[in-house]
MMTF fields as JSON, N, C-alpha, C and O atoms, coordinates in Angstrom:
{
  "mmtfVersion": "1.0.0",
  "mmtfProducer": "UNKNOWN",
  "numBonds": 335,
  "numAtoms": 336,
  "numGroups": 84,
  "numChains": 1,
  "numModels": 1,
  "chainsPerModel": [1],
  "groupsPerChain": [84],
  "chainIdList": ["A"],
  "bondAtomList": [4, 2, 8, 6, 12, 10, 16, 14, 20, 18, 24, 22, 28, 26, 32, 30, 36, 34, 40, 38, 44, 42, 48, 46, 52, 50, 56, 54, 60, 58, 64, 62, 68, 66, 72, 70, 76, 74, 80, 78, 84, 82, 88, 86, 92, 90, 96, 94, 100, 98, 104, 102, 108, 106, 112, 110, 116, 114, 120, 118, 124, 122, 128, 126, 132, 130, 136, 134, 140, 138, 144, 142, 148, 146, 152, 150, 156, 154, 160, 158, 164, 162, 168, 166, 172, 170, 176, 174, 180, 178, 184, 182, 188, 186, 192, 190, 196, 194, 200, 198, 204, 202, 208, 206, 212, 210, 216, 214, 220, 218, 224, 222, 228, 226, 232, 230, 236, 234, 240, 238, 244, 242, 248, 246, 252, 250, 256, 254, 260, 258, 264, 262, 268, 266, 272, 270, 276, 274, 280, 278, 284, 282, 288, 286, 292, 290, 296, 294, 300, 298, 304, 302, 308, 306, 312, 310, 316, 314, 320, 318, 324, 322, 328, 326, 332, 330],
  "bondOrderList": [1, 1, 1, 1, 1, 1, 1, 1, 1, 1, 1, 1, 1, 1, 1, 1, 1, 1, 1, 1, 1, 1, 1, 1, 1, 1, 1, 1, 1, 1, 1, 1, 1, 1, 1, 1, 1, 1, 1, 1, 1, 1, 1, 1, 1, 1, 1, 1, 1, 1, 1, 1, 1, 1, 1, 1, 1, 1, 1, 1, 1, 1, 1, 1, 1, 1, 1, 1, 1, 1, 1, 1, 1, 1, 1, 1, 1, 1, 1, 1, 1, 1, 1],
  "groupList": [{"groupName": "UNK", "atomNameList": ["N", "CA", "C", "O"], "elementList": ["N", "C", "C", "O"], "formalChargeList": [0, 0, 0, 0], "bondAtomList": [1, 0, 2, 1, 3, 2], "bondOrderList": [1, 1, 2], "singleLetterCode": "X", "chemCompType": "L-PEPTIDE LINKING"}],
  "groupTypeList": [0, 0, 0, 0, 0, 0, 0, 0, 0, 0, 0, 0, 0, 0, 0, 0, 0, 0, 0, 0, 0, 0, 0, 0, 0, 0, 0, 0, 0, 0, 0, 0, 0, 0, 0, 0, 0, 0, 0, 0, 0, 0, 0, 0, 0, 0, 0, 0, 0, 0, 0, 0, 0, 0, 0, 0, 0, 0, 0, 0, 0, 0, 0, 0, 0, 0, 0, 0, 0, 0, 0, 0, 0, 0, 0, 0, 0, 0, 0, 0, 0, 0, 0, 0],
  "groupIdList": [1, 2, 3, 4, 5, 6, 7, 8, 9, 10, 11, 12, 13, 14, 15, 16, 17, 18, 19, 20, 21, 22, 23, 24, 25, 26, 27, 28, 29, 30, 31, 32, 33, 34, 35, 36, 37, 38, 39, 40, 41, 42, 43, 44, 45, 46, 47, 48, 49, 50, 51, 52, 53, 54, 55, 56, 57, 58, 59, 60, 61, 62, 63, 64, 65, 66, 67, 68, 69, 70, 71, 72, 73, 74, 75, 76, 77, 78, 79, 80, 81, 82, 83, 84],
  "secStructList": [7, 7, 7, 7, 6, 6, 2, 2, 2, 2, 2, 2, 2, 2, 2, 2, 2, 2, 2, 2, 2, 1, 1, 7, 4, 4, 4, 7, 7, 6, 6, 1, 5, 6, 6, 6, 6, 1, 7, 7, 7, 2, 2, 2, 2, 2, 2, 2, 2, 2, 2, 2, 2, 2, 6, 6, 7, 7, 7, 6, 6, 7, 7, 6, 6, 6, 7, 7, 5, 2, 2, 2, 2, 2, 2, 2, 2, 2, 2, 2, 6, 7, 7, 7],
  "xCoordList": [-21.466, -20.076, -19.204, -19.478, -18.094, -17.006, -16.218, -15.762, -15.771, -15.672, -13.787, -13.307, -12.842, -11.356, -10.212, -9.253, -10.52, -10.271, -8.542, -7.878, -7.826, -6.39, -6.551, -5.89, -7.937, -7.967, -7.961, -7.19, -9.003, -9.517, -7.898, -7.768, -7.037, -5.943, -5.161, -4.812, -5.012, -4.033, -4.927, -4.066, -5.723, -6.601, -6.524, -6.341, -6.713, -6.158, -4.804, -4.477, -4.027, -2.824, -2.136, -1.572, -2.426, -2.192, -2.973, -2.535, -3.994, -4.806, -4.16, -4.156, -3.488, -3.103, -1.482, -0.807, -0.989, 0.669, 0.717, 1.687, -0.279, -0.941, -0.844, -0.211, -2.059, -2.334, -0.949, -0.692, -0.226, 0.859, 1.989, 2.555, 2.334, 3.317, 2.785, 3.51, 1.423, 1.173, 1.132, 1.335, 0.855, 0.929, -0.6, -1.562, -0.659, -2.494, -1.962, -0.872, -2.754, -2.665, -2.091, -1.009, -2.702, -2.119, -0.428, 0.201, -0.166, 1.165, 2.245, 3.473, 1.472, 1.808, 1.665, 0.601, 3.017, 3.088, 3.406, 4.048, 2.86, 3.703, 4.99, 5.915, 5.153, 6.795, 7.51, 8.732, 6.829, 8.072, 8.615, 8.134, 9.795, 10.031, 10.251, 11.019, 9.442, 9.496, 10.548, 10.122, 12.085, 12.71, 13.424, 14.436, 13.899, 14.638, 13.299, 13.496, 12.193, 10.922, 9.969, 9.139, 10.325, 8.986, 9.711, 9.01, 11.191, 11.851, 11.54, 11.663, 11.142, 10.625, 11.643, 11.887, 12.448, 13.165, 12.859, 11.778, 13.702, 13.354, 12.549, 12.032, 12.381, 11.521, 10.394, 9.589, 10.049, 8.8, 8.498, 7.358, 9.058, 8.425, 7.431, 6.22, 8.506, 8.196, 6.693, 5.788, 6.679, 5.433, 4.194, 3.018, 4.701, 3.594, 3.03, 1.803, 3.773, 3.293, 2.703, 2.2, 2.972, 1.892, 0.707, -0.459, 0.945, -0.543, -1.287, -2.326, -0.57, -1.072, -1.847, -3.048, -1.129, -1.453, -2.97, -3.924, -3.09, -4.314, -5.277, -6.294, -5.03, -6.533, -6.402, -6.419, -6.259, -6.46, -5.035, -4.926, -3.977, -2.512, -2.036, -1.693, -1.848, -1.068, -0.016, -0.078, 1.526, 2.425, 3.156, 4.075, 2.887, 4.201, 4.458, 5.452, 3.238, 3.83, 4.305, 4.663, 4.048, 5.088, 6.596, 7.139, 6.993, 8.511, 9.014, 9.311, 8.953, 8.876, 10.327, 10.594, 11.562, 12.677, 12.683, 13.407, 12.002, 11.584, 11.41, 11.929, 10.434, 9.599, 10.158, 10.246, 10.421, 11.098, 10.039, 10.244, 8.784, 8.615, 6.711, 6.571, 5.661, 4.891, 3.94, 3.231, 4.055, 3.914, 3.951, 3.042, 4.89, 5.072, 4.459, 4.136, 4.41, 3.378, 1.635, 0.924, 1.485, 0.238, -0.017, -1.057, 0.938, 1.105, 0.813, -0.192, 1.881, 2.052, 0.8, 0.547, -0.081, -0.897, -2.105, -2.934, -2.19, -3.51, -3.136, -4.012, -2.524, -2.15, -2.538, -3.417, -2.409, -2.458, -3.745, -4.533, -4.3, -5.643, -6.123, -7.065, -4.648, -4.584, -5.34, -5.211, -6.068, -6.635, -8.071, -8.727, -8.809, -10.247, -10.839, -12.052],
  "yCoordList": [52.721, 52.396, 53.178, 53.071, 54.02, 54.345, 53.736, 52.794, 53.938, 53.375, 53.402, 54.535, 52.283, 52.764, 53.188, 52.563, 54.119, 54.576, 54.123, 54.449, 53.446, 53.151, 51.532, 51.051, 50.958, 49.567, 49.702, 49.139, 50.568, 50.542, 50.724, 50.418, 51.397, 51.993, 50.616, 50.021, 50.318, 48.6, 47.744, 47.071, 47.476, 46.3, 46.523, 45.624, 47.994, 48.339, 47.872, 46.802, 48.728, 48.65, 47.072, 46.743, 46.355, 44.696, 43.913, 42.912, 44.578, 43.6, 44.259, 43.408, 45.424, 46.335, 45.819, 46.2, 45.095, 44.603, 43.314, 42.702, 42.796, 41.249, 40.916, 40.254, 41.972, 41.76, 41.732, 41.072, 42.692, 43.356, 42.28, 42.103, 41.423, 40.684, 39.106, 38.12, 39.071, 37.311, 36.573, 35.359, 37.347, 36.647, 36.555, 36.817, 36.204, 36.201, 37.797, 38.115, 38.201, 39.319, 38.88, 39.338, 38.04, 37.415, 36.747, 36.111, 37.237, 36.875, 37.965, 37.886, 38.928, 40.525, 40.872, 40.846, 41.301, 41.602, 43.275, 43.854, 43.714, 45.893, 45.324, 45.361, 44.787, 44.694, 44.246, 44.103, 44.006, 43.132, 44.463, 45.585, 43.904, 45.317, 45.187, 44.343, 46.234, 46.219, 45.785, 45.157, 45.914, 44.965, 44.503, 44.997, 43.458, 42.454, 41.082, 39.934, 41.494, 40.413, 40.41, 39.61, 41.4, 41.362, 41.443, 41.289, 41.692, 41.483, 42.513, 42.208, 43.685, 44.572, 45.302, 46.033, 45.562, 46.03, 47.701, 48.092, 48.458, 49.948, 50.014, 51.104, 49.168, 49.369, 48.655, 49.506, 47.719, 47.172, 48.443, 48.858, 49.12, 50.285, 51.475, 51.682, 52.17, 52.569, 52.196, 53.019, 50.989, 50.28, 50.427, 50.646, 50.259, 50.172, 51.576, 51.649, 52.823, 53.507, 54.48, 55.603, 53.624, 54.53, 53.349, 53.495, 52.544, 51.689, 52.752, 53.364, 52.809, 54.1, 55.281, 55.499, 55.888, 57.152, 56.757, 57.511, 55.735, 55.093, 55.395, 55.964, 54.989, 54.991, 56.052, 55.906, 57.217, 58.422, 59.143, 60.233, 58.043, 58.779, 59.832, 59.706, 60.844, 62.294, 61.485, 61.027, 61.121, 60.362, 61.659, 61.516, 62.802, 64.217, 64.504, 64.964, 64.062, 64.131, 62.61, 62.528, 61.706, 60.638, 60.186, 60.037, 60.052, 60.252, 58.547, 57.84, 58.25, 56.465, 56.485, 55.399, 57.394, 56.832, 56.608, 55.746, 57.242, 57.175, 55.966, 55.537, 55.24, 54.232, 52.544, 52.07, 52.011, 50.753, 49.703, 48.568, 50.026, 48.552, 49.061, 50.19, 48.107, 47.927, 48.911, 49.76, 48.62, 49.413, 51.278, 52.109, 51.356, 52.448, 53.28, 54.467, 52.273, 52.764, 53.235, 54.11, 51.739, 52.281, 53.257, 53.912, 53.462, 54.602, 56.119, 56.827, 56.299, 57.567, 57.948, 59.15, 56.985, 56.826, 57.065, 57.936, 56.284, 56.596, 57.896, 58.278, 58.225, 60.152, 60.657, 61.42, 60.735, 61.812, 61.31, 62.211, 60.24, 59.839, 60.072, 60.634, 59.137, 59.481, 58.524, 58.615, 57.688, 56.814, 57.047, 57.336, 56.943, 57.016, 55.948, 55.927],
  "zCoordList": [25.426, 25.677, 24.694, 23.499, 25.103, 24.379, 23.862, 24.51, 22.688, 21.533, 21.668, 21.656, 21.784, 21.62, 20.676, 20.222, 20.572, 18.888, 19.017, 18.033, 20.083, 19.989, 19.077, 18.157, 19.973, 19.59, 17.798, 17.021, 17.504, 16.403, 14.876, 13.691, 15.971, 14.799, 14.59, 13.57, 16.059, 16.324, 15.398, 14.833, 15.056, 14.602, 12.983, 12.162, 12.684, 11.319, 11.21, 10.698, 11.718, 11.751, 11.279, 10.236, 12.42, 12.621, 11.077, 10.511, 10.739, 9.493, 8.511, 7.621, 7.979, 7.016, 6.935, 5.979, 7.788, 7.733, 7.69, 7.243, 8.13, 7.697, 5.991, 5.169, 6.136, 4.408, 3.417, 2.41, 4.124, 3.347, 3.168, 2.089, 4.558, 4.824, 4.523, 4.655, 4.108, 3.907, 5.425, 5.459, 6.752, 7.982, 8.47, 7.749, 9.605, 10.204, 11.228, 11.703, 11.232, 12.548, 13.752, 14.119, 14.404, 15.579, 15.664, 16.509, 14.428, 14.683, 14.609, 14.65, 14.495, 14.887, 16.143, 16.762, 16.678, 18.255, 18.118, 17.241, 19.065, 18.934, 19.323, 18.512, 20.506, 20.235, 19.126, 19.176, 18.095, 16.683, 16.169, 16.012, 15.97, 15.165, 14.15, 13.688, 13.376, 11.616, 10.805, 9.835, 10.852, 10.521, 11.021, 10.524, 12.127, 12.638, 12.748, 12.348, 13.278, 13.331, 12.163, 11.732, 11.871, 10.431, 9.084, 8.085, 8.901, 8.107, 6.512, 5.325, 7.134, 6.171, 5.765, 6.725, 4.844, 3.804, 3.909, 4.35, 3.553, 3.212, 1.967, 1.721, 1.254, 0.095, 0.665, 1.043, 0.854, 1.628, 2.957, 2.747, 4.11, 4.584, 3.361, 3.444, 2.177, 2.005, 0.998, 0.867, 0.442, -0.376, 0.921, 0.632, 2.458, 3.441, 3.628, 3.551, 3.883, 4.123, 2.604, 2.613, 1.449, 0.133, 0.777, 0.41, 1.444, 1.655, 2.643, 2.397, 3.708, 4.704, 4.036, 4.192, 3.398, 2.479, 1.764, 1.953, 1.075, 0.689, 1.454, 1.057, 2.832, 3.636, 4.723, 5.945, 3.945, 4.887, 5.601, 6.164, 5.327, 6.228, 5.806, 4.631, 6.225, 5.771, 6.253, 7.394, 5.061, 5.5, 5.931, 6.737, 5.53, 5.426, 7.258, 7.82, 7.803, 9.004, 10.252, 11.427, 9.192, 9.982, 9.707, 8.612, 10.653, 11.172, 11.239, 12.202, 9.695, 9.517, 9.871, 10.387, 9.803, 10.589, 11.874, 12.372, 12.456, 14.059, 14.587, 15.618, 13.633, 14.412, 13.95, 12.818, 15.06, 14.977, 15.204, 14.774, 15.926, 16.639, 15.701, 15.23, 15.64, 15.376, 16.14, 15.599, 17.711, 18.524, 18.383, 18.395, 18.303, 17.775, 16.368, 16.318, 15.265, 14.655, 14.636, 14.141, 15.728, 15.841, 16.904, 16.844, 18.025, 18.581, 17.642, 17.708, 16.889, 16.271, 15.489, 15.396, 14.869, 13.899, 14.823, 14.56, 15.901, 16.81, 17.779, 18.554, 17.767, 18.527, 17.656, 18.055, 16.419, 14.745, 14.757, 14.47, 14.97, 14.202, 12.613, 12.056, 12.103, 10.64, 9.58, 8.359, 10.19, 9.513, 9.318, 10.318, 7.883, 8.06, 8.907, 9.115]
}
């Protein structure tokens, strides 16, 4: 069986903003958006993505003004396949 390397980024993704935000995963939706539902600060983005950078993210090519919704991150992140 093939392996879904989208699931695999979402599941990071979702446990890595968990950890970050004090929530369970499941209470992470792709539609939330990073700050109106998740209430993440420009200094809390940027503390997330030196977390990114940690586990493999080349941040130089993500476009963190771009991306509003959760969704979208793990979108951009699972196209790049920037995560170990």
């Amino acid at each position: 069986m093939t392996k879904n390397p989208h699931k695999d980024v979402k599941t990071q993704i979702k446990k890595l903003l968990s950890e970050y935000l004090g929530v369970e995963p499941d209470d992470i939706d792709e539609e939330d958006s990073l700050v109106a539902d998740l209430h993440m600060k420009p200094t809390d983005l940027t503390d997330f993505v030196e977390i990114l950078d940690t586990r493999g993210l080349d941040i130089s090519k993500l476009e963190l003004t771009e991306i509003e919704t959760v969704g979208e991150l793990i979108e951009e992140v699972g196209l790049n396949d920037y995560l170990d």
